[in-house]
KOLKOLKE-246905 format. One record per residue (C-alpha): residue number from 1; x, y, z. Coordinates in steps of 0.2 Angstrom, whole numbers. Example, Ala and Ser with C-alpha at 12.3 -4.5 7.8 and 13.67 -1.06 7.14 Angstrom:
# KOLKOLKE-246905
num:1 | u:62 | v:-22 | w:39 $
num:2 | u:68 | v:-5 | w:36 $
//
This chain:
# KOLKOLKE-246905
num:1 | u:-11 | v:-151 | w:906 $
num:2 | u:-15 | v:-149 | w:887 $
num:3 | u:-34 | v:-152 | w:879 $
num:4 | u:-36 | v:-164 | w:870 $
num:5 | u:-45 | v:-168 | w:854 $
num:6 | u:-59 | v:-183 | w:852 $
num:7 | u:-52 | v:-193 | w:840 $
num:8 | u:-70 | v:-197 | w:834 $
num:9 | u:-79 | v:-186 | w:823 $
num:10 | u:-96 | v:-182 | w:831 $
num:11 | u:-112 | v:-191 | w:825 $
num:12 | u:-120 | v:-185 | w:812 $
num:13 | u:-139 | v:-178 | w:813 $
num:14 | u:-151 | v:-187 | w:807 $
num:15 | u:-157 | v:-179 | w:789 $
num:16 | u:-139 | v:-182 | w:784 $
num:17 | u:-139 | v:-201 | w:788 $
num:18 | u:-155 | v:-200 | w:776 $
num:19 | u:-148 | v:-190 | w:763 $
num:20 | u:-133 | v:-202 | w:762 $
num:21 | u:-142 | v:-219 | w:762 $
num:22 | u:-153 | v:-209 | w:750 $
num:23 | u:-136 | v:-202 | w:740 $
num:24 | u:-129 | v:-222 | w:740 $
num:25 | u:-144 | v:-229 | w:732 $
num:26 | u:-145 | v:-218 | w:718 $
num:27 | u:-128 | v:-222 | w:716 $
num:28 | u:-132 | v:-241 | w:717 $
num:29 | u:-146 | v:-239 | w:707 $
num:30 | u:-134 | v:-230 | w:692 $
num:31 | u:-121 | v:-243 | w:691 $
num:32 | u:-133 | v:-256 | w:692 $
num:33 | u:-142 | v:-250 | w:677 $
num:34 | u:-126 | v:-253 | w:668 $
num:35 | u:-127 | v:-272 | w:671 $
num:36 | u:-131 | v:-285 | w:659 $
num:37 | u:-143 | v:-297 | w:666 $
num:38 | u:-150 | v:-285 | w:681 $
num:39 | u:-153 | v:-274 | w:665 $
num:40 | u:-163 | v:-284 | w:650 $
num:41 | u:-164 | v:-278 | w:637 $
num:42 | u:-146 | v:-271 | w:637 $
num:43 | u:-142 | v:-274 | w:622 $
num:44 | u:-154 | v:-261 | w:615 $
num:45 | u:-151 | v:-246 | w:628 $
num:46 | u:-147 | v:-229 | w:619 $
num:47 | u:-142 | v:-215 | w:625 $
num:48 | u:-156 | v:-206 | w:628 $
num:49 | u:-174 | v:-209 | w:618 $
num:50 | u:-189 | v:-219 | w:622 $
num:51 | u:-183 | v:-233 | w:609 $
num:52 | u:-172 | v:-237 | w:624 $
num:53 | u:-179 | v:-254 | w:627 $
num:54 | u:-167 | v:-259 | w:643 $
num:55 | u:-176 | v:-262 | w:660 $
num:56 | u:-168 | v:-262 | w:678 $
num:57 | u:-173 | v:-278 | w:685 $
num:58 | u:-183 | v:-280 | w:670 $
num:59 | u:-198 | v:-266 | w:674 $
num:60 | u:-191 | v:-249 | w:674 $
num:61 | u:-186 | v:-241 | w:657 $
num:62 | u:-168 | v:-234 | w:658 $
num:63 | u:-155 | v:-227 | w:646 $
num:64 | u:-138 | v:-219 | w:647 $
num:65 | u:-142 | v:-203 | w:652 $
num:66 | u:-154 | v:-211 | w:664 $
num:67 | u:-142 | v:-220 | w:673 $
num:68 | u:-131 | v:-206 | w:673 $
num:69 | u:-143 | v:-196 | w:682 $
num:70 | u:-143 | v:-210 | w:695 $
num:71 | u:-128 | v:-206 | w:696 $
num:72 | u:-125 | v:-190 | w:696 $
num:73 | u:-139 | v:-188 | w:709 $
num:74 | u:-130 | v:-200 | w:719 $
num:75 | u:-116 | v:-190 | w:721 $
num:76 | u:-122 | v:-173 | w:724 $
num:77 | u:-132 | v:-184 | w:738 $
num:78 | u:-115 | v:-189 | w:745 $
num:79 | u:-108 | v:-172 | w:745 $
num:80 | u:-122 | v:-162 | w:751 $
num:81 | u:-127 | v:-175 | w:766 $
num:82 | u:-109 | v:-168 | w:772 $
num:83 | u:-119 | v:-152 | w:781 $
num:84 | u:-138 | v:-151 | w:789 $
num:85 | u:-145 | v:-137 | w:780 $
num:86 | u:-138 | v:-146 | w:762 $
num:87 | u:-145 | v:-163 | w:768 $
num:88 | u:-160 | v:-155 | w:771 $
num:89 | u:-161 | v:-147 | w:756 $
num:90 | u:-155 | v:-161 | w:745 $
num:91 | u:-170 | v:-172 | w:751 $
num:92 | u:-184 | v:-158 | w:751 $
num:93 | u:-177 | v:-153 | w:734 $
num:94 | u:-173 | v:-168 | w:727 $
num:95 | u:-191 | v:-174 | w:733 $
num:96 | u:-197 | v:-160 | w:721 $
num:97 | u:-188 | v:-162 | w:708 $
num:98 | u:-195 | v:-183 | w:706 $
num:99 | u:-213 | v:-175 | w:709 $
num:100 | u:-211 | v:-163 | w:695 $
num:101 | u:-202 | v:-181 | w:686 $
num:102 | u:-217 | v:-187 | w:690 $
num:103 | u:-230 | v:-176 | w:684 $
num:104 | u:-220 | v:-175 | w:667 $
num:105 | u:-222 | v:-193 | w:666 $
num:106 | u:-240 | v:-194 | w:668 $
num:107 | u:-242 | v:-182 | w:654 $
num:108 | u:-228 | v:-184 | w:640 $
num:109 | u:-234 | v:-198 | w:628 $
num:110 | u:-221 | v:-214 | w:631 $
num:111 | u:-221 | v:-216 | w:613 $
num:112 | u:-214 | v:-199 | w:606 $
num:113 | u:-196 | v:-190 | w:607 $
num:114 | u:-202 | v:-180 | w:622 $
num:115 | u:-200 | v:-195 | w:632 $
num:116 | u:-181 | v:-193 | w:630 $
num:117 | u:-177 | v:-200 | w:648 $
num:118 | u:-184 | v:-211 | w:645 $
num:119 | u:-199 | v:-215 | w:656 $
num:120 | u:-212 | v:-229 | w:659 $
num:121 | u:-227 | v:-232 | w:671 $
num:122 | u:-217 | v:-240 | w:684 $
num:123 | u:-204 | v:-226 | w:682 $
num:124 | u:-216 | v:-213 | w:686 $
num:125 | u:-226 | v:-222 | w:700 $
num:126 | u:-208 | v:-225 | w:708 $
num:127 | u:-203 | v:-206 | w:705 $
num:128 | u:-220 | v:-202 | w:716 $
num:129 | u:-214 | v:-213 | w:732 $
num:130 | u:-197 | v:-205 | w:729 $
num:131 | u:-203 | v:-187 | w:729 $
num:132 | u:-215 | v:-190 | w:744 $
num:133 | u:-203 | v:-200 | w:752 $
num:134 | u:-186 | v:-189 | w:751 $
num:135 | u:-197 | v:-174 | w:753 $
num:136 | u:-204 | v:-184 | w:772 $
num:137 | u:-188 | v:-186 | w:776 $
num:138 | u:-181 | v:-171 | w:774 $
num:139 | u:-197 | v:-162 | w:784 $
num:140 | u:-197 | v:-174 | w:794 $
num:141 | u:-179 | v:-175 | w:800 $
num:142 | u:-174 | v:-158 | w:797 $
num:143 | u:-179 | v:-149 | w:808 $
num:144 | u:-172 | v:-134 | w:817 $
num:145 | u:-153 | v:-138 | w:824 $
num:146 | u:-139 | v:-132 | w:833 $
num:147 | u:-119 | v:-133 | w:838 $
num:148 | u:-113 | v:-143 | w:850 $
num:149 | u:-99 | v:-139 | w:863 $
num:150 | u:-88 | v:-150 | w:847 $
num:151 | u:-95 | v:-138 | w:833 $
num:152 | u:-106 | v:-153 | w:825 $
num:153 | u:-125 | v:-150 | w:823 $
num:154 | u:-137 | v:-159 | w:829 $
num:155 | u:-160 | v:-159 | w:827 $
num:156 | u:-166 | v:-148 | w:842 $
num:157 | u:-180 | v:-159 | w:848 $
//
């Protein structure tokens, strides 16, 4: 008699569920800022600079390389929600990075060439939900883990 293989692939734990909702709406969020008409103002978006007058959903200031970082952030959200340990580590971390986004907000005049993202009030009161939100998630969900029998990992309650 021969073992056999399940032809499932085992579940995957929850901080990397998290990451990869999280990784799919950055991803949504990055085309979407593409869009005419969910983007006003597209008409006037730049590359990157604070004269970029497009708005997602007509609040939050976006440009190019705005929307690229969506993007960009999306993906590596993808990739790393593949493993625990770089699920964890791509909320908690990521969750810094948008608290750090968010604190450079509060501070860089909207008006100058150091608001290059570029960002506006809404922007950086969203980038404070995110940063405490991703970095809850990742804590919260990411705790200490372990192999199954299958070789998958799984939160240790």
């Amino acid at each position: 008699m021969t073992a056999r293989t399940p032809l499932t692939t085992p579940a995957r734990a929850p901080v990397q569920q998290a990451a990869q909702v999280v990784g799919l709406v950055f991803l949504l969020v990055g085309v979407l800022g593409f869009i005419p008409g969910i983007t006003t103002g597209y008409n006037e978006m730049q590359f990157a600079s604070h004269h970029s007058e497009a708005r997602l959903l007509g609040i939050f200031q976006v440009s190019i390389l705005h929307n690229i970082v969506h993007l960009l952030f999306g993906i590596a959200g993808l990739v790393m929600a593949r493993g625990f340990a770089s699920a964890r580590t791509f909320l908690i971390g990521g969750g810094a990075v948008y608290l750090v986004l968010w604190l450079y907000g509060l501070i860089v005049e909207k008006d100058t060439g150091a608001n290059f993202v570029p960002l506006n009030s809404a922007d950086d009161w969203l980038h404070f939900a995110l940063g405490v939100g991703m970095i809850a998630l990742g804590v919260m969900l990411g705790g200490r883990h372990r192999a199954d029998h299958r070789g998958s990992t799984r939160a240790v309650p």
